[in-house]
N, C-alpha and C positions, 0 to 999 in steps of 0.2 A: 229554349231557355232565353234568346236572346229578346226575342218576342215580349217575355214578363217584364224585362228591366227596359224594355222602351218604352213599355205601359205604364210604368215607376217612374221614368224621366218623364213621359206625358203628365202627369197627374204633378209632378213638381215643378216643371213648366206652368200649368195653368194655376198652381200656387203663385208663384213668382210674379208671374205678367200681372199679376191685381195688385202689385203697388211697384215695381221694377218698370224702368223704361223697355222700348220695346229692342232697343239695340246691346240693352245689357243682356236679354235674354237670348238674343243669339250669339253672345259670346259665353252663358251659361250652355247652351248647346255643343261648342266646340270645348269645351272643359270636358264636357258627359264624353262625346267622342276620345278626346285624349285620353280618358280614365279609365274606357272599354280598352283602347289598344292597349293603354300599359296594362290593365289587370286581366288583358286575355289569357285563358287558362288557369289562371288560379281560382281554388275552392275555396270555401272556410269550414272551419273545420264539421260543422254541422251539414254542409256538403253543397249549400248553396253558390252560387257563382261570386267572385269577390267583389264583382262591382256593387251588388244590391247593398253592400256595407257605407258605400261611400254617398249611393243614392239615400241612405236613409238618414245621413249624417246631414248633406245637403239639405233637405225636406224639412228637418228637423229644427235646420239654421232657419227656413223660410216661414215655418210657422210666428219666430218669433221677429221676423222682418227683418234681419239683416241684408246689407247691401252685397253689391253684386260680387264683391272684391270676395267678399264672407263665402256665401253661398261659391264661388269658382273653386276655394281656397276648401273646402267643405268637402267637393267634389275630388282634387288633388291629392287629399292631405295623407295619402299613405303611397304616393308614386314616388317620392325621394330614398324613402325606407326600401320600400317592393321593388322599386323596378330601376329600368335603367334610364330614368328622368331627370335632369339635374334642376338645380334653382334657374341657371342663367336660360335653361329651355322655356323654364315658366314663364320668368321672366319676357324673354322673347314674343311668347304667344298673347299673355296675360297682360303683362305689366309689372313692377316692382314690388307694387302691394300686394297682390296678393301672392307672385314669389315670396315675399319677406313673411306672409299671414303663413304658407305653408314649411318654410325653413322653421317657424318657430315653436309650429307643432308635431314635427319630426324628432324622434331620436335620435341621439348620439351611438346608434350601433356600430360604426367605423370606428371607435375608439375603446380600445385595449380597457378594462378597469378590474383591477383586485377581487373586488367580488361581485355579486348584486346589488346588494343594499348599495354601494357606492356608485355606481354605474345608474341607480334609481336616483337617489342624491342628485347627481349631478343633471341628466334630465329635469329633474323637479326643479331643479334652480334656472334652466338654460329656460324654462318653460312659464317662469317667474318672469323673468328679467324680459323675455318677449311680452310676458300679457301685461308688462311694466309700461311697454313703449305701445302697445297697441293690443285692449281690453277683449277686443275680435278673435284675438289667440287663443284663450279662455272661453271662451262662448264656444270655436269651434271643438276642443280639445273636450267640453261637457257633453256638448252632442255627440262625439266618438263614444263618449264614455257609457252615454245611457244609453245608446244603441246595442253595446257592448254586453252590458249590464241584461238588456233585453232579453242576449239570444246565449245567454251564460250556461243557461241548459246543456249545451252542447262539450263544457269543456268537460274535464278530466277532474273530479272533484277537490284534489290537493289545490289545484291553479284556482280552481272557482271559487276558494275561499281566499286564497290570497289575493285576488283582486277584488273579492269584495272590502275587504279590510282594508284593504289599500282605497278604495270606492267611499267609504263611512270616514277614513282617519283625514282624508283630503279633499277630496274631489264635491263630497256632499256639503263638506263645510265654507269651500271657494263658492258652492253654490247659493250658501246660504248668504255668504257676506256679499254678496252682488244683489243680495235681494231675490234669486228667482226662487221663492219660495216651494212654487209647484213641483221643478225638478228637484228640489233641495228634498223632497217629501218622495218623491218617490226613488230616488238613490239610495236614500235611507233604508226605504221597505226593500227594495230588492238587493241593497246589502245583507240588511236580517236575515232574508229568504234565503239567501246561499252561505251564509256563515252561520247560522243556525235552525235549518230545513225543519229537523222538529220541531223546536220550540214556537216557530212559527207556526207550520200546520197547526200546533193546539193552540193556540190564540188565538187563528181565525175561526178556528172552528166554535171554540167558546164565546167569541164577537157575536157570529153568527148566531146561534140559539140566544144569546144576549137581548138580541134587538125585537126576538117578539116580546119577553118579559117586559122589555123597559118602553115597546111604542106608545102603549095609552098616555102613560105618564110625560112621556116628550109630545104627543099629539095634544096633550092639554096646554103644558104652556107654551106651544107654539100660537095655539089658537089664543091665549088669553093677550099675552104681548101685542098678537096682530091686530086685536079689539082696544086694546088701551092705546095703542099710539098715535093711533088719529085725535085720539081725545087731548093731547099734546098737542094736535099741530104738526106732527112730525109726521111727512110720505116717507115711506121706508118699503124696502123688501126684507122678506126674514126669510134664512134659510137655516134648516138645520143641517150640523155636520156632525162626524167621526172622527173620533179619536186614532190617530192614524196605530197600525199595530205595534211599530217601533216605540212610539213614543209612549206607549200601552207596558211594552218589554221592561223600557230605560225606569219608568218610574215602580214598577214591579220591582228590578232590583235593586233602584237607589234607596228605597223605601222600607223595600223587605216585605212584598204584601201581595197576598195572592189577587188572582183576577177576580174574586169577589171581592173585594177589599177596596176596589178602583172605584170609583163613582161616578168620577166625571168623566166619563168615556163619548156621553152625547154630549152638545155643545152648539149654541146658534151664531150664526152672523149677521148683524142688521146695517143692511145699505142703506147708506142716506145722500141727498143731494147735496149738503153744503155743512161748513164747520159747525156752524151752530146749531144744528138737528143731531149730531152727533152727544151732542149735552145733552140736550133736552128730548132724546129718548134716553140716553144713560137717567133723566131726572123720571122719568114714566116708567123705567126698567125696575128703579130701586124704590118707588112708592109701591109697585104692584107685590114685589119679593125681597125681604131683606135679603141685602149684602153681605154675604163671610169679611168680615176684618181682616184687613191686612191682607186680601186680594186683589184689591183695585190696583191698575197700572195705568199711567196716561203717555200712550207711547204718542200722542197727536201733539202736545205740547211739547214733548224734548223726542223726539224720534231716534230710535237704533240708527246703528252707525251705517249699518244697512239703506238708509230710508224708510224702512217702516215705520209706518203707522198708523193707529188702532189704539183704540179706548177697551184695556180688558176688566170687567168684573165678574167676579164667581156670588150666583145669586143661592137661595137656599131655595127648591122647587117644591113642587109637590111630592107627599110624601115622603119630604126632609131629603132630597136626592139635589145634591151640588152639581150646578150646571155654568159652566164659562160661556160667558156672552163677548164677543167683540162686536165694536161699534166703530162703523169705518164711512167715508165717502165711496163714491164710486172712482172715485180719479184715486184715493189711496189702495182700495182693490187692485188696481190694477197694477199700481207699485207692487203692492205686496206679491203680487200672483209671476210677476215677470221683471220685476226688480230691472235691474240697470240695462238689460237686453232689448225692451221695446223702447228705446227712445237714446240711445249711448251717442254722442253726437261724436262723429270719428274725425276729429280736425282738432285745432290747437285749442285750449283751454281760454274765452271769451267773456263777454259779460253778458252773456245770455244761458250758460250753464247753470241747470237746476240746482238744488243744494244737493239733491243725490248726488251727482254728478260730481258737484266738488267735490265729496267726499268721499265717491271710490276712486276721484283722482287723487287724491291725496293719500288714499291709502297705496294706490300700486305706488305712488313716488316713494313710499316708505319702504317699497319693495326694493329697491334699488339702494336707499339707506342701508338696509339691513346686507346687502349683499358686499357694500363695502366695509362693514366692518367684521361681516361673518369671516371666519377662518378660512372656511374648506365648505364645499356642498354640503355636505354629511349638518354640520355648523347651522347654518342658513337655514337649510330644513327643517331642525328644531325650533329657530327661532321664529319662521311663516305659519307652522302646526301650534303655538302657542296663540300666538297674533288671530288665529281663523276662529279660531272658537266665541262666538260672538259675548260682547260685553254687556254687564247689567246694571254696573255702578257710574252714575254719571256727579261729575265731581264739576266744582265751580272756583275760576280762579279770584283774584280779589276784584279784578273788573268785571267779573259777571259771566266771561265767556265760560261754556260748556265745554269738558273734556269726556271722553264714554270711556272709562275701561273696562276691566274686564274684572270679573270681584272676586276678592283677596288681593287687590292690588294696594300698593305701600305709596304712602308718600315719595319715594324714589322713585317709583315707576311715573308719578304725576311730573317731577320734576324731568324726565325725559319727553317725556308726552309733551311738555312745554315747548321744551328747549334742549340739543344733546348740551352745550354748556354750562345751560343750568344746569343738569344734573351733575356733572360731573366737576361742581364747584360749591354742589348744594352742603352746607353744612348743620341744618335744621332749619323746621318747619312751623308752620302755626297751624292747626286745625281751629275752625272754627272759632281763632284769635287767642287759643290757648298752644302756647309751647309743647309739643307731644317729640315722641322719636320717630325718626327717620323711617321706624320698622312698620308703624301704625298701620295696620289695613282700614281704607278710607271705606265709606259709608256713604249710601246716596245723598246725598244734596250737601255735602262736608263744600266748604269754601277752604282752601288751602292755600297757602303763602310760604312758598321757597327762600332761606334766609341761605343767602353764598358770601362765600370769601375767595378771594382771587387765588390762595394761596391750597386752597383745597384739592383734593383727586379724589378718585371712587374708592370706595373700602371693598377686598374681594368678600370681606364677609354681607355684602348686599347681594351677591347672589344666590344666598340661601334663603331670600324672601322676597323678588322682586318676581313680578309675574308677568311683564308684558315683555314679548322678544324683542325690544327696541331698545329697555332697560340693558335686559342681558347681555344681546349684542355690544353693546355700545361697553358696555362695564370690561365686559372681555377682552374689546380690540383696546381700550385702554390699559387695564393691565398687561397684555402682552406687549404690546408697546415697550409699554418702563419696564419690564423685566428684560425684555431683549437690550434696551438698550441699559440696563446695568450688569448683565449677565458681560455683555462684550466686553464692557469696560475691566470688570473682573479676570475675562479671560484675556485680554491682552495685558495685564500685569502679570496671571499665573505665566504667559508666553515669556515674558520679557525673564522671570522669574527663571523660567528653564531652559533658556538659550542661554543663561551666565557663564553654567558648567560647561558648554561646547563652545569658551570664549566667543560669542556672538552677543548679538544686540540688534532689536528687531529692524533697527534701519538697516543693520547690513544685508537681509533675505535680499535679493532681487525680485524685480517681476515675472519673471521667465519661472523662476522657484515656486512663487506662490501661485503663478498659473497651473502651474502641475498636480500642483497640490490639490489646489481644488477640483482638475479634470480625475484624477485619482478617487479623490472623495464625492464626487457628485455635486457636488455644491455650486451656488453662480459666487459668491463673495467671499473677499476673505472676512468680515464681519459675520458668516452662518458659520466659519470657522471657531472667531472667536468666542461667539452668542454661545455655541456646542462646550466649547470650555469651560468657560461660566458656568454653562449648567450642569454641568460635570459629565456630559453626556462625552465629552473626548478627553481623555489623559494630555496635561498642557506636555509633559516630559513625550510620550509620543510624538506629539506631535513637531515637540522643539528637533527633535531624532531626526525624525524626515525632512524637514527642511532645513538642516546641519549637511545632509545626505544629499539634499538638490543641491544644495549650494554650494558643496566639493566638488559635485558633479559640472557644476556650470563654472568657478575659478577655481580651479585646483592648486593651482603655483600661487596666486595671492592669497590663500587659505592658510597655506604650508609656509606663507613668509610673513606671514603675522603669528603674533604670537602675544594674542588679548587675556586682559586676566580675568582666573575664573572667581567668581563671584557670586558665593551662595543668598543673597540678599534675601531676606524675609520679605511677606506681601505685609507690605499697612492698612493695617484695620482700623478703621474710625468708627465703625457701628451706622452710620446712617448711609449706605451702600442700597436697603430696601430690600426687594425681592433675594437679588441675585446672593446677599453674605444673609446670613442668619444667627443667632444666639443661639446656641445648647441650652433646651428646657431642661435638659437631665443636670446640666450643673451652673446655667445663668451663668456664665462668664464676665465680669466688669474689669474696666481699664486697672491696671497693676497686678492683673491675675496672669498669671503665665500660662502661654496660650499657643495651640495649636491649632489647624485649621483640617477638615478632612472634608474631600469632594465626594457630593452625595447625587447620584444618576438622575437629571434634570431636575435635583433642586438645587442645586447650586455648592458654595459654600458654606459648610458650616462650624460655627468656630467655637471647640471648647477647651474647660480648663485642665494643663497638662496632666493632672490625676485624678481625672474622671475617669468613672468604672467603664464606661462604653469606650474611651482610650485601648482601658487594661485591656478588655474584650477583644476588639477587632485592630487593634493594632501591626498584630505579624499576620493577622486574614488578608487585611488592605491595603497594606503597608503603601505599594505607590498612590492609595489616594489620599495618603495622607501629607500636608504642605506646611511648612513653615511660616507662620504668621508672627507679629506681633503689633502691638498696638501705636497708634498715630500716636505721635506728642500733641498735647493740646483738643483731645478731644473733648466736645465739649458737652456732646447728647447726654440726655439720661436713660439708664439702663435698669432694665426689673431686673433684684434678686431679692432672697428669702430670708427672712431670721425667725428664728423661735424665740419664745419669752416665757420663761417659767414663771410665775406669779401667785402670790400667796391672792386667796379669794375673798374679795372684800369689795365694797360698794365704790362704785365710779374708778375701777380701778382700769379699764380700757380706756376711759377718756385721759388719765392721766398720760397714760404710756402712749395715747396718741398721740396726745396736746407735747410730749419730751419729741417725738418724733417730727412731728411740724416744727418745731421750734428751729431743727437743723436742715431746714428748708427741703427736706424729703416728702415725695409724695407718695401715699397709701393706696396703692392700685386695689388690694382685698384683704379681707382680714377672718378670719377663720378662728374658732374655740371650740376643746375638746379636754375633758375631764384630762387631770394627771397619772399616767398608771403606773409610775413608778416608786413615787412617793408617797408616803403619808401623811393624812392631814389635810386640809381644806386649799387645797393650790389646784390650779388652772392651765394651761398653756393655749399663750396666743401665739398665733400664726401672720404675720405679716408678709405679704409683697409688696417692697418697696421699689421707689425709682431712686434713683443714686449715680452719683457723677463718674465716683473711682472709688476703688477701696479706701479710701483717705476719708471722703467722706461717709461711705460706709462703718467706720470705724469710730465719726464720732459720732452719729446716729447710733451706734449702741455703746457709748460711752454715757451718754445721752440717758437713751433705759436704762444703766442700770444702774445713775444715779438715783431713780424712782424708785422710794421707799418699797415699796409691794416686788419688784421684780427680785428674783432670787438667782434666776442663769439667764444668758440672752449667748444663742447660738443661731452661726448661719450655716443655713439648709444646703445641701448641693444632694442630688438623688436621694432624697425622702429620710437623708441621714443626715442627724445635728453634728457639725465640725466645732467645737466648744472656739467661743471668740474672748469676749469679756465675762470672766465671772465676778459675784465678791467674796472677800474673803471670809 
């Protein structure tokens, strides 16, 4: 046995020495050594010895020429997990780097987690944020993967599918946004192949019998092309390709169309020497074969974010059979084939970095962006699996620079892409020098214009159509932000609120009391205390309980010699609180409404009016979540509530009832009409939500209507039932 894997480290040995110095490769030697003694005795499960895993991962690094650090780190990368290896050993033998290359490609199996999915989370992040600091992490962590991928035959078929999925949803897509397209392609297929073994076998098998029907037809226009394009001027090589089976599957189902239905399954690639051969066989391509519309792409002029690029058009061939042609350099082949892995320059970011380069630097920095405003692993993860999936829409700002997203992407998501505070100050936009909404999905070559005001924040309603994770992230760590911090503010008035009755006042807790508290509860602050409150996630009376309770406990004689008074004080409600206080839809509450307040389990406060049905309902069910509120003096927000308008039906009769409505400086959030089914006769009822200061003003807003010849009742709504306000007589 031992015999085969020195024959495996010879043959990647004499890979290595054709571009590795000759002293890095005797310390590629002593890594093999170390990687035999730690993985002596172990099998894999296919029954092979464990090293030939590590040998083929290493092999696999040297194909694509990485440095010596790579390939040692290649050879190590499962002795921290397996054996009893540490970093600071590697270290010792190695050097830093590639200790740091193999800490990053390691699990966190030493550490406790809830379930899988979190314990995967969290690796997927630790696994980020290393191929953040250094792109080599990733390189190695793809070669585990497809070697893995290789000899997947062997697992147990529950696990073979999960890792392929896990292989397709991740791993193939990291591959694709680095550019290595070749591995990107075959992750793909040998995902397919063990997450759907049938549907594969018949594919290939119908590829197969495919390809003698369809050779004349590809052997013609291979040969016509190769005749026409000297006659340009243009040296080229032409080859034909296949449509890989995956990408055969995906468009089968995103389509709906059987495998006769496919047409463009063959497809050529024509090499050329330099930029300009690349047109001018695209111009010898489309004279010899018309062009399908609206297939042409010129990924040579704006290239994927990837780096690629390639001139694609789909011609109409012989026998009316649609054939995709790319047109590429030989120096962009080789991008395309091996993307950021043959050439990744592993030192500080210079002025001699390609523009690939900068731009999968720029993207792992994003990686790190995203980790500081993601939540939790679980978090993050969503928003790298959004980010991966490569973009098609490239959008232009007003200076001309290119941004690539990813299509259905909104105007919000550009204004992120920009700048995080531009978005999160963005208050509309121009497309193409026309005013549009914020929600807009941008379109290739849209020129957009971010209009901010300093005074702005994110809306949570933009995350129900923003599509890049950078958006999302960012949208999220913002709203949690100001909801934490108005949730606290909340909850240390509900405290202050429920320590009156146990004569206290929150200055009096000591620290001793509030340390306990939190050692009690788990918590590092007393702020996760108050946040909890706020959001109704803790009973502020509980809690005032318990630390009435520490603090007997800690002065008892000075407890027992005061004698503070108690004091049921209501919470003041001013309405612009935000997240943490909210209004009752069910009965819109406005300042002069008498008003209660009930804690609802992490959403906070919610405050409505004291003979609302939802009161009658859960009042003696909740009874301690319900709190004493009333309203600020001087408030001065405007608040939405409802009125109805009965109205005889006659011409311009909503403009008037508007036009009486603006007049008393209220604004009409919406307005609503529905036939009368009470009465007889030609009447109407409008529905208005308005905005309004206090019931005072409310009051002359419909004194207002129903001065207005036409209006007959005007009553305001609370739960979908009219409370009669002003009639006439």
């Amino acid at each position: 046995m031992a015999s085969a894997e020195v024959i495996e480290f010879a043959r990647l040995r004499l890979q290595a020495a054709r571009y590795l110095k000759a002293e890095d490769v005797e310390r590629l030697e002593a890594a093999f050594q170390m990687s035999m003694r730690a993985h002596d005795g172990q099998y894999r499960i296919s029954g092979d010895p464990y090293i030939s895993h590590p040998l083929a991962v290493a092999e696999i690094l040297s194909q694509w020429h990485l440095d010596a650090h790579a390939l040692i780190a290649g050879l190590l990368h499962d002795v921290m997990e397996d054996c009893d290896i540490t970093k600071d050993d590697i270290s010792t033998a190695f050097g830093k780097i590639a200790a740091d290359l193999v800490d990053g490609v390691s699990k966190l199996d030493r550490i406790e987690f809830r379930s899988y999915a979190e314990a995967q989370a969290e690796n997927y992040r630790k696994m980020f944020l290393a191929m953040a600091r250094d792109v080599r992490v990733i390189l190695i962590k793809l070669a585990d993967r497809l070697h893995n991928m290789r000899t997947l035959d062997a697992v147990r078929p529950d696990k073979r599918r999960r890792i392929a999925r896990e292989t397709l949803e991740i791993y193939a897509p990291i591959a694709n946004r680095l550019g290595l397209n070749t591995l990107y392609r075959e992750l793909q297929e040998l995902s397919f192949k063990h997450t759907y073994p049938m549907r594969f076998r018949v594919l290939a098998k119908a590829l197969k019998q495919s390809r003698g029907d369809r050779r004349e037809v590809v052997a013609r226009l291979m040969s016509s092309v190769q005749e026409r394009l000297p006659a340009w001027h243009v040296d080229a090589e032409v080859y034909g390709r296949e449509k890989h089976l995956y990408g055969i599957y995906r468009k089968m189902a995103d389509k709906r169309l059987s495998f006769s239905q496919v047409l463009d399954i063959y497809g050529f690639r024509i090499l050329v020497k330099d930029l300009p051969s690349c047109y001018l066989a695209l111009g010898a391509l489309h004279e010899l074969y018309k062009p399908v519309p609206g297939k042409f792409k010129d990924y040579v002029a704006i290239p994927k974010a990837n780096g690629y690029q390639s001139i694609h058009t789909t011609i109409i061939g012989p026998m009316g059979m649609p054939v995709e042609v790319q047109i590429r350099t030989t120096a962009m082949h080789a991008v395309a084939e091996s993307g950021v892995a043959s050439h990744w320059l592993y030192k500080d970011e210079s002025a001699s970095l390609s523009d690939l380069q900068r731009k999968t630097h720029n993207w792992l920095q994003s990686l790190l962006e995203l980790q500081t405003a993601s939540g939790d692993s679980s978090e993050f993860l969503e928003h790298v699996k959004i980010d991966l999936f490569p973009g098609d829409v490239f959008i232009f700002s007003p200076k001309g620079k290119i941004y690539n997203l990813p299509r259905g992407a909104t105007a919000v998501d550009f204004a992120y892409a920009v700048h995080t505070d531009i978005g999160n100050c963005c208050v509309a936009c121009r497309i193409n020098g026309e005013l549009r909404p914020l929600r807009t999905e941008l379109k290739n070559g849209d020129q957009v214009e971010i209009v901010t005001a300093s005074h702005a924040s994110p809306n949570p309603a933009w995350l129900s159509y923003v599509r890049t994770g950078k958006a999302r992230a960012e949208i999220r760590h913002f709203l949690k932000n100001a909801q934490q911090e108005e949730a606290s503010s909340l909850g240390e008035r509900l405290l202050i609120q429920a320590l009156r009755p146990q004569g206290l006042v929150l200055s009096d807790i000591g620290t001793l009391a509030w340390d306990k508290l939190l050692r009690e509860n788990g918590v590092k602050t007393r702020n996760d205390i108050l946040t909890d409150i706020g959001l109704g996630k803790r009973l502020a009376a509980v809690v005032a309980r318990r630390l009435q309770e520490l603090q007997a406990g800690r002065s008892a004689e000075q407890a027992d010699g005061e004698n503070k008074p108690r004091n049921n004080g209501a919470i003041q409600i001013h309405g612009g609180e935000g997240m943490a206080v909210q209004m009752a839809r069910c009965c819109r509450p406005i300042p002069g409404d008498p008003i209660v307040g009930m804690i609802r389990k992490g959403q906070g406060l919610e405050v409505h009016v004291n003979d609302c049905p939802v009161l009658t309902r859960n009042h003696s069910a909740d009874r301690d979540r319900w709190i004493d509120v009333e309203w600020e003096a001087g408030t001065e927000r405007m608040f939405d509530v409802t009125i109805r308008v009965l109205v005889e039906h006659r011409r311009g009769v909503l403009a008037r009832v508007a036009a009486a409505i603006a007049d008393q400086e209220s604004n009409i959030q919406s307005v609503s009409m529905e036939k009368d089914q009470g009465d007889q006769g030609p009447h109407s009822v409008i529905n208005f939500v308005l905005q309004v200061h206090n019931r005072l003003h409310l009051a002359r807003v419909m004194r207002a209507v129903r001065r207005t010849p036409e209006a007959i009742r005007v009553s305001r709504v609370r739960s979908d039932k009219p409370v009669p306000a002003e009639r006439k007589n």
